[in-house]
DRENLUMVEX-447130 format. One record per residue: x negated, y negated, z of N, C-alpha, C in turn; residue in one letter; residue number from 0; chain. Coordinates in nm, 2 decimals, always signed. Example, Ala and Ser with C-alpha at 12.3 -4.5 7.8 and 13.67 -1.06 7.14 Angstrom:
BEGIN
<n_px:-1.32 | n_py:+0.57 | n_pz:+0.78 | ca_px:-1.23 | ca_py:+0.45 | ca_pz:+0.78 | c_px:-1.32 | c_py:+0.33 | c_pz:+0.78 | res:A | n:0 | chain:A>
<n_px:-1.28 | n_py:+0.22 | n_pz:+0.71 | ca_px:-1.37 | ca_py:+0.11 | ca_pz:+0.71 | c_px:-1.29 | c_py:+0.00 | c_pz:+0.79 | res:S | n:1 | chain:A>
REM end
This chain:
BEGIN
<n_px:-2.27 | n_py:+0.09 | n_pz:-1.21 | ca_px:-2.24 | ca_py:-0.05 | ca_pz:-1.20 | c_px:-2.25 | c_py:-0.09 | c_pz:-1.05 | res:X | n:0 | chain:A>
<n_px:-2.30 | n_py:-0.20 | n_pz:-1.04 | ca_px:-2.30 | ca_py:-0.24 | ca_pz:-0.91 | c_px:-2.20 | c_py:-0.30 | c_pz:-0.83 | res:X | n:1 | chain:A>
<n_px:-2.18 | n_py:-0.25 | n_pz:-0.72 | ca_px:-2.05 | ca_py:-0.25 | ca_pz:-0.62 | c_px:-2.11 | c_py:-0.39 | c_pz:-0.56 | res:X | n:2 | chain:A>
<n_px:-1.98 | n_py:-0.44 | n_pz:-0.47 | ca_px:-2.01 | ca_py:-0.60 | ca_pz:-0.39 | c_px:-1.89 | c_py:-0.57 | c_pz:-0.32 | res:X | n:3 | chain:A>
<n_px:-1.89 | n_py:-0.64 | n_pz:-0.20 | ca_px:-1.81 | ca_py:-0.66 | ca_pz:-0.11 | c_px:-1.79 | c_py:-0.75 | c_pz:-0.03 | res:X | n:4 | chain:A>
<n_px:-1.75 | n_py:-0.80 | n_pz:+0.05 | ca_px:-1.68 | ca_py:-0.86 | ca_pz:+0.23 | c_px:-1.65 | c_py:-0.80 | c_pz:+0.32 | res:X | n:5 | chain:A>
<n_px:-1.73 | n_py:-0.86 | n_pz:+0.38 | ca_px:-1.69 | ca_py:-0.73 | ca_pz:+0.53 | c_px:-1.69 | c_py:-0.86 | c_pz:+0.62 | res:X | n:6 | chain:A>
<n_px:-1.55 | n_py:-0.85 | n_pz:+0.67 | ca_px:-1.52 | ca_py:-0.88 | ca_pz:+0.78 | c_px:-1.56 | c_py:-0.82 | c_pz:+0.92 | res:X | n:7 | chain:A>
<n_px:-1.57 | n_py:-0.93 | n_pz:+0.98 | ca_px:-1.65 | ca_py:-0.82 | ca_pz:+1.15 | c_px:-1.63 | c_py:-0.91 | c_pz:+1.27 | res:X | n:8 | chain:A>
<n_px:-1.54 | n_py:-0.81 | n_pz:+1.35 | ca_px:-1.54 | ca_py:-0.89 | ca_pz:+1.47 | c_px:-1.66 | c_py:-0.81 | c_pz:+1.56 | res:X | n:9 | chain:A>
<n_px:-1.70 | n_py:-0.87 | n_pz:+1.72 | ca_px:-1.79 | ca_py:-0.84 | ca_pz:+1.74 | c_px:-1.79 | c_py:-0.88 | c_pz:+1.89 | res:X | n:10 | chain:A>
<n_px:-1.80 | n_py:-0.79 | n_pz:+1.99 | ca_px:-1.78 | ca_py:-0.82 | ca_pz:+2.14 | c_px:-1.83 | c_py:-0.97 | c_pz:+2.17 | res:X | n:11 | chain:A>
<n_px:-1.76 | n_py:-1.03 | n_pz:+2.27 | ca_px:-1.81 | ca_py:-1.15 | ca_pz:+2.32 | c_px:-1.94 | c_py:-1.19 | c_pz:+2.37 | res:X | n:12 | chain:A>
<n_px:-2.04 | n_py:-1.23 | n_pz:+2.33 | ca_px:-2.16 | ca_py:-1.22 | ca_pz:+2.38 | c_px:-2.23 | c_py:-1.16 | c_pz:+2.31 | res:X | n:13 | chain:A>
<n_px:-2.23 | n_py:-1.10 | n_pz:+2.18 | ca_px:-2.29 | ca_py:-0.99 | ca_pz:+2.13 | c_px:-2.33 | c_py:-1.05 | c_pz:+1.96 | res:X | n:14 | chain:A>
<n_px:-2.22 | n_py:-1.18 | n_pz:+1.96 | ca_px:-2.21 | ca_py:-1.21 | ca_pz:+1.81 | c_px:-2.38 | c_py:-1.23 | c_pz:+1.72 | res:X | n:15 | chain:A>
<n_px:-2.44 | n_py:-1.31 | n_pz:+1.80 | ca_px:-2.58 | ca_py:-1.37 | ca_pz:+1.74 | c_px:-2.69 | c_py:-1.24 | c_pz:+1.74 | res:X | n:16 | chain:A>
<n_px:-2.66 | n_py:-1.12 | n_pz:+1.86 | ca_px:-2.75 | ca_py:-1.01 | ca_pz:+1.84 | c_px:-2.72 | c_py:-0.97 | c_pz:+1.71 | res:X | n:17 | chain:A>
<n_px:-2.60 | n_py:-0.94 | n_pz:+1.66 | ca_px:-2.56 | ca_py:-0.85 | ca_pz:+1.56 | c_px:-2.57 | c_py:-0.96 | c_pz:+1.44 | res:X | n:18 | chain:A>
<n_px:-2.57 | n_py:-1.09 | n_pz:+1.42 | ca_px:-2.62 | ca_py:-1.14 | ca_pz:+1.33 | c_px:-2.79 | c_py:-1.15 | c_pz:+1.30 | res:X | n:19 | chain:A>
<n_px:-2.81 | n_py:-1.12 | n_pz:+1.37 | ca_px:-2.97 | ca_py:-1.12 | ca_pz:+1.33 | c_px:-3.01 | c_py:-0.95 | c_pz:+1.26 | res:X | n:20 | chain:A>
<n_px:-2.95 | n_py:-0.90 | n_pz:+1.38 | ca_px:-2.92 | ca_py:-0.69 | ca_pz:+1.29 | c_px:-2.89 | c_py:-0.72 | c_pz:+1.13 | res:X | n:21 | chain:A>
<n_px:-2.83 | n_py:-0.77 | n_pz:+1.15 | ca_px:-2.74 | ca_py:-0.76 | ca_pz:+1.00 | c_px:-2.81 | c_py:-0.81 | c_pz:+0.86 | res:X | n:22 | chain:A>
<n_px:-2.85 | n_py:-0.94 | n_pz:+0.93 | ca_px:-2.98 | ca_py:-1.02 | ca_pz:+0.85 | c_px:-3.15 | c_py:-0.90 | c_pz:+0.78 | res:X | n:23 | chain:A>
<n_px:-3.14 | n_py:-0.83 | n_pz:+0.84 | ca_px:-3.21 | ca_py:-0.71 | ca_pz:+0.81 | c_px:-3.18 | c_py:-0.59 | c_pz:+0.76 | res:X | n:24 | chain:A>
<n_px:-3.06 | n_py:-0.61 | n_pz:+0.72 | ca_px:-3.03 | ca_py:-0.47 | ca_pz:+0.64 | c_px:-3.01 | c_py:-0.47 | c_pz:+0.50 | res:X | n:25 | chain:A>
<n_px:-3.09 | n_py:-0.37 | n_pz:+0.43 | ca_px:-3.10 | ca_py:-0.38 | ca_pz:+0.29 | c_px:-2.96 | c_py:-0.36 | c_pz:+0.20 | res:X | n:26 | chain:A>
<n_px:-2.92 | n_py:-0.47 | n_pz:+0.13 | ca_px:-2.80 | ca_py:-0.49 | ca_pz:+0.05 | c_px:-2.71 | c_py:-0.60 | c_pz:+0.10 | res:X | n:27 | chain:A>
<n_px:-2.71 | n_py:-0.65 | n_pz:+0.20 | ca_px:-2.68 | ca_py:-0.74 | ca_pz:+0.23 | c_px:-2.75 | c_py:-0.89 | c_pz:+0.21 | res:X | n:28 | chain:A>
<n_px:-2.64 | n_py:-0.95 | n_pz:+0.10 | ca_px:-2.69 | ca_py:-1.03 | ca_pz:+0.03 | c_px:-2.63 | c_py:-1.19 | c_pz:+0.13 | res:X | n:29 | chain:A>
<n_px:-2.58 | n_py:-1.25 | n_pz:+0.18 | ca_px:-2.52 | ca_py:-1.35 | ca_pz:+0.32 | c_px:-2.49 | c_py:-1.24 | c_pz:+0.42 | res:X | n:30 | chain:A>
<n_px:-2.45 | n_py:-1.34 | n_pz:+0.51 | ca_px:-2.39 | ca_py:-1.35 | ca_pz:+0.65 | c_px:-2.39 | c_py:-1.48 | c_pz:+0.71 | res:X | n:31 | chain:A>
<n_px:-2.24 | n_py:-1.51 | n_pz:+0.73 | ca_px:-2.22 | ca_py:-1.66 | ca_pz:+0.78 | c_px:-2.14 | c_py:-1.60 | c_pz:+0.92 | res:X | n:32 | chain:A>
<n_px:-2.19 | n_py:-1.68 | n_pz:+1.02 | ca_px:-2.11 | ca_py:-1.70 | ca_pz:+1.11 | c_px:-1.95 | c_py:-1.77 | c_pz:+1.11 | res:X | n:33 | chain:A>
<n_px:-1.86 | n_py:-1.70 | n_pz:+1.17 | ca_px:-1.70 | ca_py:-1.79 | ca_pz:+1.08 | c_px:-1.64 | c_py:-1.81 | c_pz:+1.23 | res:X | n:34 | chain:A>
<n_px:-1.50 | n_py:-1.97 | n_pz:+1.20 | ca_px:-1.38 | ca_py:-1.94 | ca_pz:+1.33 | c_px:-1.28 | c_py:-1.84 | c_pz:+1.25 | res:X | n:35 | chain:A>
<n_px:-1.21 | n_py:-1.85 | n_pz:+1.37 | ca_px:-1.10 | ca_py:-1.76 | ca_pz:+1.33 | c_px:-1.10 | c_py:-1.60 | c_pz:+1.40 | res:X | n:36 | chain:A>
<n_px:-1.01 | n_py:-1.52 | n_pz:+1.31 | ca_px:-0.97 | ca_py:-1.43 | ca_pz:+1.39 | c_px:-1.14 | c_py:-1.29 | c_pz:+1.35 | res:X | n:37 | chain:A>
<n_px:-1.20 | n_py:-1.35 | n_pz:+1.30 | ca_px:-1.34 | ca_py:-1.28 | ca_pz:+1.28 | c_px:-1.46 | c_py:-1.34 | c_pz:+1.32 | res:X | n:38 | chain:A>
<n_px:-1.58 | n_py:-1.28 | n_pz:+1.37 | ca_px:-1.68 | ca_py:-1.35 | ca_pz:+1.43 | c_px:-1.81 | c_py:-1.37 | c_pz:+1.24 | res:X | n:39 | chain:A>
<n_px:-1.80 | n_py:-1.24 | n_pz:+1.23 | ca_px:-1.90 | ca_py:-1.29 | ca_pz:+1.08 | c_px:-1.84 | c_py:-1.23 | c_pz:+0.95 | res:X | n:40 | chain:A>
<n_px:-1.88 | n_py:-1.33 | n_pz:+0.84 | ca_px:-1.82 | ca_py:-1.26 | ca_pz:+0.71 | c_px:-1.94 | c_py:-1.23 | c_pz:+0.63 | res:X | n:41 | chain:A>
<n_px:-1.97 | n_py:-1.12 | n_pz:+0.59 | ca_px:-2.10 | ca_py:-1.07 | ca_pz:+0.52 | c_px:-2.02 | c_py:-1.07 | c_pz:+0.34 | res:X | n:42 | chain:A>
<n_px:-2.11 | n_py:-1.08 | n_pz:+0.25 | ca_px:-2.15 | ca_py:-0.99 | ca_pz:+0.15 | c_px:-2.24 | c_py:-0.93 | c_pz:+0.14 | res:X | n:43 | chain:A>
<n_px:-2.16 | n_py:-0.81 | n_pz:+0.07 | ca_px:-2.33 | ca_py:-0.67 | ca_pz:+0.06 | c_px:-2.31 | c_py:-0.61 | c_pz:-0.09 | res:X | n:44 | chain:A>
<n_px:-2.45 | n_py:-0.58 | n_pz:-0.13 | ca_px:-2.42 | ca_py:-0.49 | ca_pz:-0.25 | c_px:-2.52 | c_py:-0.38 | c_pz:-0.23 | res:X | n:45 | chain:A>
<n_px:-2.40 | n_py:-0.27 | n_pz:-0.30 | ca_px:-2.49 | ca_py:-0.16 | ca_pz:-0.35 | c_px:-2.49 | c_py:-0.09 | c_pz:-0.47 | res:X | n:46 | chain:A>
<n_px:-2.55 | n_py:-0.01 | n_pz:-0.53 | ca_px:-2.57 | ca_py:+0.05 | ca_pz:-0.63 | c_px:-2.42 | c_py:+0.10 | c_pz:-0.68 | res:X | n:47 | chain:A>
<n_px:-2.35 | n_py:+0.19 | n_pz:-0.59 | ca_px:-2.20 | ca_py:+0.24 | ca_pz:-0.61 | c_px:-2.14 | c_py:+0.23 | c_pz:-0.47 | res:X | n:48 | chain:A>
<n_px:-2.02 | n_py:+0.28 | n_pz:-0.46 | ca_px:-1.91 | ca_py:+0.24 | ca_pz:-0.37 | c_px:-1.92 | c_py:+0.35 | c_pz:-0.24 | res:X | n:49 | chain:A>
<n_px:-2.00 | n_py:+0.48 | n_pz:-0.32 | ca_px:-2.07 | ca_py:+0.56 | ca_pz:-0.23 | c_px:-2.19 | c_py:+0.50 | c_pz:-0.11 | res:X | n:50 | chain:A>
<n_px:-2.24 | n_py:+0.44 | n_pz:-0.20 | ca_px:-2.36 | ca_py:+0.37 | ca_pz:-0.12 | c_px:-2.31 | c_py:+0.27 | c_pz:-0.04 | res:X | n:51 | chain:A>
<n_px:-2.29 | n_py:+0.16 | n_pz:-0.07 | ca_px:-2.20 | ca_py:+0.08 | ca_pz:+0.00 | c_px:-2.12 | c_py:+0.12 | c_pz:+0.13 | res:X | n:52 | chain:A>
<n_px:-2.04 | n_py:+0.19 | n_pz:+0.11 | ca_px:-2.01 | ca_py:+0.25 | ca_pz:+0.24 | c_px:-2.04 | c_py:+0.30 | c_pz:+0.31 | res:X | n:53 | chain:A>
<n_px:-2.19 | n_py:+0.36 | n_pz:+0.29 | ca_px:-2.26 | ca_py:+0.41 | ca_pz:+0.41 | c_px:-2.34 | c_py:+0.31 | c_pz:+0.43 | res:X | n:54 | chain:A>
<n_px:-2.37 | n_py:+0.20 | n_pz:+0.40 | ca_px:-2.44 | ca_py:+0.09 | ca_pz:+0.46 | c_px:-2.33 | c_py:+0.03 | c_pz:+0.57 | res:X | n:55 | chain:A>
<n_px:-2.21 | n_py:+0.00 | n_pz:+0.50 | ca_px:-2.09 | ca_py:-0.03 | ca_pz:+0.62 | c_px:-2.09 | c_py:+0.06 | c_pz:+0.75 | res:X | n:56 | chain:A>
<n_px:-2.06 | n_py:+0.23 | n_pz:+0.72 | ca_px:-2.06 | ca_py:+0.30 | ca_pz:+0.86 | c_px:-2.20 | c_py:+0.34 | c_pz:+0.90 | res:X | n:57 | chain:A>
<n_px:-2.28 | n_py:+0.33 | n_pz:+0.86 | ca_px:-2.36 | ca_py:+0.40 | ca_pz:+0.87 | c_px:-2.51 | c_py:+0.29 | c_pz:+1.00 | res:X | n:58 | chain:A>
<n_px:-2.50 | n_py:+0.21 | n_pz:+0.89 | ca_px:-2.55 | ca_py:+0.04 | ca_pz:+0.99 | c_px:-2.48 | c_py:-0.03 | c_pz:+1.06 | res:X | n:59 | chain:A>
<n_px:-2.39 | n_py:-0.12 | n_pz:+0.98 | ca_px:-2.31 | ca_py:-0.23 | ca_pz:+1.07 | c_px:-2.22 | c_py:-0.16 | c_pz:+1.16 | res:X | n:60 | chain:A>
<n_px:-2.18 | n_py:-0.05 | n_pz:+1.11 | ca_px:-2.08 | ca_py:-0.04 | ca_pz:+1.27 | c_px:-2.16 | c_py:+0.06 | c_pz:+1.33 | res:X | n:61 | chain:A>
<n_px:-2.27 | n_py:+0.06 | n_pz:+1.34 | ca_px:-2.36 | ca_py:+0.14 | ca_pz:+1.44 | c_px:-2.40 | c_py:+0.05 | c_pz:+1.54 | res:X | n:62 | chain:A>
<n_px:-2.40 | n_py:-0.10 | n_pz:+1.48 | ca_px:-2.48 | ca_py:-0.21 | ca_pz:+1.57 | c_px:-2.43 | c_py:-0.21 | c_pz:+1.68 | res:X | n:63 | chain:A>
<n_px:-2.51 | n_py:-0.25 | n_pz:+1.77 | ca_px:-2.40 | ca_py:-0.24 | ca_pz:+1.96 | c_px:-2.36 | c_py:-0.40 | c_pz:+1.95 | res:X | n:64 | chain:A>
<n_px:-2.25 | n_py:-0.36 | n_pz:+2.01 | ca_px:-2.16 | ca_py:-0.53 | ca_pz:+2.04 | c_px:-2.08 | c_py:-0.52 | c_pz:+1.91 | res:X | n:65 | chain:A>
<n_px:-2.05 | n_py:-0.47 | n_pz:+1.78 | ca_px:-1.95 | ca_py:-0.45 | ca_pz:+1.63 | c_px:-1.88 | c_py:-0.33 | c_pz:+1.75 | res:X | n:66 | chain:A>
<n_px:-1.74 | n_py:-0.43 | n_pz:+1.69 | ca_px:-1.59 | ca_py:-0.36 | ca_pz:+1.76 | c_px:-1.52 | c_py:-0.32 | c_pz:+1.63 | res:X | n:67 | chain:A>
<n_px:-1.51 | n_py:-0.43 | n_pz:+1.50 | ca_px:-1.44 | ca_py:-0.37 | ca_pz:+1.37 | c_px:-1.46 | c_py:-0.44 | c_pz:+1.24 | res:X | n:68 | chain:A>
<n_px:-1.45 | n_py:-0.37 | n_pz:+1.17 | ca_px:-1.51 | ca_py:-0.39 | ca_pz:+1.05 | c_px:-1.37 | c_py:-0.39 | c_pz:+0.93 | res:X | n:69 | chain:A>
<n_px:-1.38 | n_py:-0.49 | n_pz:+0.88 | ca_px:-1.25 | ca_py:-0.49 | ca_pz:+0.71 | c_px:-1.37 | c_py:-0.45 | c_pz:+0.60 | res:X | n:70 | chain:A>
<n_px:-1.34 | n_py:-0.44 | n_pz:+0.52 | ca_px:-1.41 | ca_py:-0.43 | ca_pz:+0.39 | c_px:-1.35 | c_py:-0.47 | c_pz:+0.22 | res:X | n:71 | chain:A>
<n_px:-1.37 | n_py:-0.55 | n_pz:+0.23 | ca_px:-1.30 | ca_py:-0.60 | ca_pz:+0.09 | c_px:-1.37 | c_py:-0.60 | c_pz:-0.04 | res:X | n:72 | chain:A>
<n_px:-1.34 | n_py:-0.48 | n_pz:-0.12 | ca_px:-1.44 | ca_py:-0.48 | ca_pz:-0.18 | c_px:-1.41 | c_py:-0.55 | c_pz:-0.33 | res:X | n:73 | chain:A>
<n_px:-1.48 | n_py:-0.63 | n_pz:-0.43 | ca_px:-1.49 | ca_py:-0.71 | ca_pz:-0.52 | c_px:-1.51 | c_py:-0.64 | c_pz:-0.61 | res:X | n:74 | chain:A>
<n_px:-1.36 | n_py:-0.66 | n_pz:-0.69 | ca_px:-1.31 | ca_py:-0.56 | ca_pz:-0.85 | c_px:-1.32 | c_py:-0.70 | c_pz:-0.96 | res:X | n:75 | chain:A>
<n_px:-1.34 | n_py:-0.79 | n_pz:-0.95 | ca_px:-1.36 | ca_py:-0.87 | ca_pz:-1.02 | c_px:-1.48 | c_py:-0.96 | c_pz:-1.07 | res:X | n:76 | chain:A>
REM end
């Protein structure tokens, strides 16, 4: 079954628009909006299972330089 998520992401000062364009390139990620508030972007991403999924989360987005932290909300509904 296919997994979906939110990932919240803050992201060093200065760094936000490099890491939104990173992001925009990685396979499973279906958005990325820029947001205010206490997070700089809100992604959805999907993967095949929750295995996969997560290593898209650690494995890419918080490899990106300028990503400080990452939430993950993942979608059971």
């Amino acid at each position: 079954m296919l997994s979906k998520a939110y990932v919240l992401l803050e992201a060093q000062a200065g760094k936000t628009d490099d890491a939104l364009l990173r992001i925009r390139q990685i396979n499973g990620v279906r958005d990325v909006s820029l947001v205010t508030g206490p997070y700089d972007l809100i992604l959805h991403i999907e993967a095949e299972d929750l295995k996969i999924l997560g290593r898209i989360v650690n494995e890419q987005i918080q490899a990106i330089p300028g990503v400080t932290k990452t939430i993950t909300c993942v979608i059971i509904g």
